[in-house]
C-alpha positions in Angstrom: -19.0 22.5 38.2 -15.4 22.9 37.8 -15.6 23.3 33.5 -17.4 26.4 34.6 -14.6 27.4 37.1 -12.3 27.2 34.5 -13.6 29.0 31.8 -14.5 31.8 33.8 -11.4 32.2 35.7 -9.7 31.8 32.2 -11.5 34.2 30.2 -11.3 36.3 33.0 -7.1 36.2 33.2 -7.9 36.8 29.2 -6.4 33.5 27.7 -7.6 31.1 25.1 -7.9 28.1 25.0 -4.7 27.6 22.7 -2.8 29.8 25.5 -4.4 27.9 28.4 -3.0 24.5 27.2 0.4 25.7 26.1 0.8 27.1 29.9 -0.5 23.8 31.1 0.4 21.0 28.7 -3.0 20.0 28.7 -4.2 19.6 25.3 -7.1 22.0 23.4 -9.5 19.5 23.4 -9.6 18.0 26.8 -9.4 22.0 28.0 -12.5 22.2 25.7 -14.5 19.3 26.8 -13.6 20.1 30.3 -15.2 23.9 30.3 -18.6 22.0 28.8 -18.6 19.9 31.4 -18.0 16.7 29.0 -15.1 15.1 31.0 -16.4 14.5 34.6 -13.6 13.1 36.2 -10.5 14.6 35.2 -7.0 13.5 37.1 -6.0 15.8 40.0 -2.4 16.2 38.1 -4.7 17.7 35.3 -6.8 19.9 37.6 -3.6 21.0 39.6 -1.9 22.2 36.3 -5.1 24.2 35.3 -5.8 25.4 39.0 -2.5 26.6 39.7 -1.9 28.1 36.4 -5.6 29.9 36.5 -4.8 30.5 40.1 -7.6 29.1 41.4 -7.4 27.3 45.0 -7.8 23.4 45.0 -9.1 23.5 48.9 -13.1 23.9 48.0 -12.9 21.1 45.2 -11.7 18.6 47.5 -14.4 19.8 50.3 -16.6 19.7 47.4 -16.0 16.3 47.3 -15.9 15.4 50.8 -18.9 16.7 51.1 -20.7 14.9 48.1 -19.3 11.6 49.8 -20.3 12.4 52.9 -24.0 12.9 51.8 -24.2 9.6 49.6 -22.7 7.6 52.7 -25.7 9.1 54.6 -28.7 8.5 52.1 -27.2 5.2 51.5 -27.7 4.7 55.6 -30.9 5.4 55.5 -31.9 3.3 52.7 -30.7 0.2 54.8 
């Protein structure tokens, strides 16, 4: 999940949370719930400020994705 991404990739570079959201302007908390996995669908501007400033790619999240979609669209075809 991407909380996961991010806190590994954060502790990782050695930041805290405090540092993590004064790089990113995103605030402690929403960095907190994120990393537990509490926020599920956090804005891409949000995710692009953390990825880029974790230097983390944003290519497999969106595959991710794609690729979630893609197997929904096919279960729900098979349901009909």
């Amino acid at each position: 999940m991407i909380g996961d991404m991010i806190r590994y990739r954060r502790k990782e570079k050695g930041l805290t949370l405090s540092e993590l959201s004064r790089k990113t302007g995103v605030s402690k908390s929403y960095l907190s719930y994120l990393e537990r996995n509490k926020k599920k669908n956090p804005s891409i501007e949000i995710v692009r400020r953390i990825f880029i400033t974790l230097d983390l790619p944003l290519t497999p999240l969106f595959y991710q994705e794609r690729t979630i979609d893609r197997s929904m669209t096919a279960m729900e075809e098979r349901s009909v």
